[in-house]
N, C-alpha and C positions, 0 to 999 in steps of 0.2 A: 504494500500500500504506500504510495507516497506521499511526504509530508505533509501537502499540502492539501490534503483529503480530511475532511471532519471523522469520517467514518465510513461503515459500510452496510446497507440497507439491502435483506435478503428476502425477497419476497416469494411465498406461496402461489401456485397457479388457478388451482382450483376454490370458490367459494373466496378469492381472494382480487385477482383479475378478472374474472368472468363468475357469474352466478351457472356455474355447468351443472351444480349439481342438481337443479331445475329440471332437466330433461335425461341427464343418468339415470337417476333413480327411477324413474318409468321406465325407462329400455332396459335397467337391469331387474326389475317384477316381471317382464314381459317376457324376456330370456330363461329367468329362474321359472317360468307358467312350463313353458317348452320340456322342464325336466321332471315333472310335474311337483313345484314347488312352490306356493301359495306363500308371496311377499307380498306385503304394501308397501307403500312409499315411505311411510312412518316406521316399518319395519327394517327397511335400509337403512334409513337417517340413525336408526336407534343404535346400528352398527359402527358406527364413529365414521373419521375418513379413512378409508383404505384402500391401495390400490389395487389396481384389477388383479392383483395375482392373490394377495390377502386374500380380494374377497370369496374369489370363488374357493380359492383354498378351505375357509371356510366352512360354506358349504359342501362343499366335497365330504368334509370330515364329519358336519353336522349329519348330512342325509346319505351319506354311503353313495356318492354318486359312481358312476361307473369311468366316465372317460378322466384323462389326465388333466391338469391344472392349467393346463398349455392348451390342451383340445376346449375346455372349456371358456378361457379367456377368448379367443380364437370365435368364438360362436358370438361372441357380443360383436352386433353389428356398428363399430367406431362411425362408418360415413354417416350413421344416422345420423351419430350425435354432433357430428362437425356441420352437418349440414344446417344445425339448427340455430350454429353461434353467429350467426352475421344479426341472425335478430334476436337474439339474445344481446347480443352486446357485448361493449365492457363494463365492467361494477361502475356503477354513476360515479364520478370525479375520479379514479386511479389514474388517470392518464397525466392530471394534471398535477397531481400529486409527485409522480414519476418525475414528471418534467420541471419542478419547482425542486426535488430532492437533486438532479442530474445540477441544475442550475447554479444549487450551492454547493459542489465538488462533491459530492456521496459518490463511491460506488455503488453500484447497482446491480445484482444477480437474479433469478429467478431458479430457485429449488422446490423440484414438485416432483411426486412420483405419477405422476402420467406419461406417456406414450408420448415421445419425438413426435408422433406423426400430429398428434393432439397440440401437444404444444408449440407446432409452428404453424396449427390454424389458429390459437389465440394469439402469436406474435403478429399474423400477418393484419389483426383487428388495428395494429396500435398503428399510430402516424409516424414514430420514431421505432423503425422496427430493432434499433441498434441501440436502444437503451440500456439492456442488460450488459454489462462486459461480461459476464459469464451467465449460460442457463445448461442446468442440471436438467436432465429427465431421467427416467425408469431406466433407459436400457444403459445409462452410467453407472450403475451400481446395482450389488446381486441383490442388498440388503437396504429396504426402505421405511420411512418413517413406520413408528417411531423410534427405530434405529437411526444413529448419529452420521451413517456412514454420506449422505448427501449433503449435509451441510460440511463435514469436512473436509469433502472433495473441494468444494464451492470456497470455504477459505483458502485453501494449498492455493488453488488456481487465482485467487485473486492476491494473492500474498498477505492476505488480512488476518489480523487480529480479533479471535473471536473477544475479546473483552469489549473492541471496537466496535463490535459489529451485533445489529439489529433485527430481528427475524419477525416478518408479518405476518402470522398463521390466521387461522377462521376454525381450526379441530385440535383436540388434546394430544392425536399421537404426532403431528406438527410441531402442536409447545414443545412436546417432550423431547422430539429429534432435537430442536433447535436448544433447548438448554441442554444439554447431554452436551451437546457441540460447543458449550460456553458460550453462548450468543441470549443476549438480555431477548427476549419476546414483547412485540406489543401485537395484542389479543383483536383481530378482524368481528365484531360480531355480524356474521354474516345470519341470510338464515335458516340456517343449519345450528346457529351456535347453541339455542337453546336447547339442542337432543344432544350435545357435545361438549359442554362444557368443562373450562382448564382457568387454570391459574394463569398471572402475567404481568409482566413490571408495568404495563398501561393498556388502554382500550380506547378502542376507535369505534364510535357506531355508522358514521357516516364521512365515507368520503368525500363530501360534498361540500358540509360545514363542518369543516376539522382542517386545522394546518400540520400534519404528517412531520412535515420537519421540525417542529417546533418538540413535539409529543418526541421523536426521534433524539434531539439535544436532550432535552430532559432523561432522558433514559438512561444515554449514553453517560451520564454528572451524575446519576445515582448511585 
């Protein structure tokens, strides 16, 4: 990290830059119907965040399913979901936020355990697609939230100081990777938070009316 950088600002994908988990959790009930496995959406949500390989792992285990954890990732239809993000959006204000953090020297990463392919249809939403100097996905690493091993990928490659550096989560196994990683947390209440709820040195409820950097400084002096 260079001197002349405040710090380093590590942001979540999902429930944090885009609301995805709006339209996941329907196509993963609809998927789980197929094996014949009666989820609700409330019934996903209730499962924290996980990634696709968590999840079905999961269920594999809960209901004895028959195929591998690979055949069944594999069976969730992704173009659905990508197809659905240009009107979905990004979370109201993160963009500007981004761009006001980038402004006053923050580095800037993006660490999420979804799919490269996922995460360069939510890059391709933003106006500054090169905001990130670094972004972690799923297929960087064997072992994901709330395992530590993505965010300290994410410091190595940025040469940052996890005591420096600030992690944006919206789910508990998020916080957990991110302090595990020595990275102070402020808390996304996205809405999912309320089935998810964690601990965190601060909280944001809206990107909208909130100054990200400010709440960021603060964190970083505590």
């Amino acid at each position: 990290m260079t001197q002349t950088s405040p710090g380093t600002v590590l942001f979540d994908m999902d429930g944090v830059l885009i609301d995805s988990h709006r339209c996941a959790h329907k196509i993963l009930a609809k998927v789980a119907a197929t094996y014949g496995i009666t989820l609700s959406v409330a019934d996903i949500r209730a499962m924290g965040s996980l990634s696709g390989a968590q999840f079905w792992r999961t269920l594999k285990q809960c209901y004895g399913l028959t195929p591998t954890v690979e055949e069944l990732q594999a069976s969730y239809p992704v173009a659905d979901e990508i197809a659905q993000y240009s009107q979905l959006g990004l979370m109201p204000g993160i963009e500007q936020q981004l761009q006001q953090l980038k402004s006053k020297g923050y580095q800037l990463g993006l660490v999420t355990s979804a799919t490269r392919e996922r995460v360069d249809a939510v890059l391709a939403l933003l106006t500054d697609a090169d905001v990130f100097e670094v972004v972690i996905s799923a297929e960087d690493v064997s072992r994901h939230k709330p395992e530590p091993h993505c965010y300290h990928l994410a410091l190595e490659l940025m040469s940052a100081s996890s005591a420096r550096s600030v992690a944006v989560e919206d789910s508990a196994n998020g916080a957990m990777a991110a302090c595990l990683a020595g990275c102070k947390v402020i808390g996304f209440k996205s809405p999912q938070w309320a089935d998810d709820p964690f601990a965190a040195n601060a909280f944001v409820d809206d990107f909208r009316n909130h100054d990200l950097s400010t709440t960021v400084e603060v964190v970083l002096k505590a």
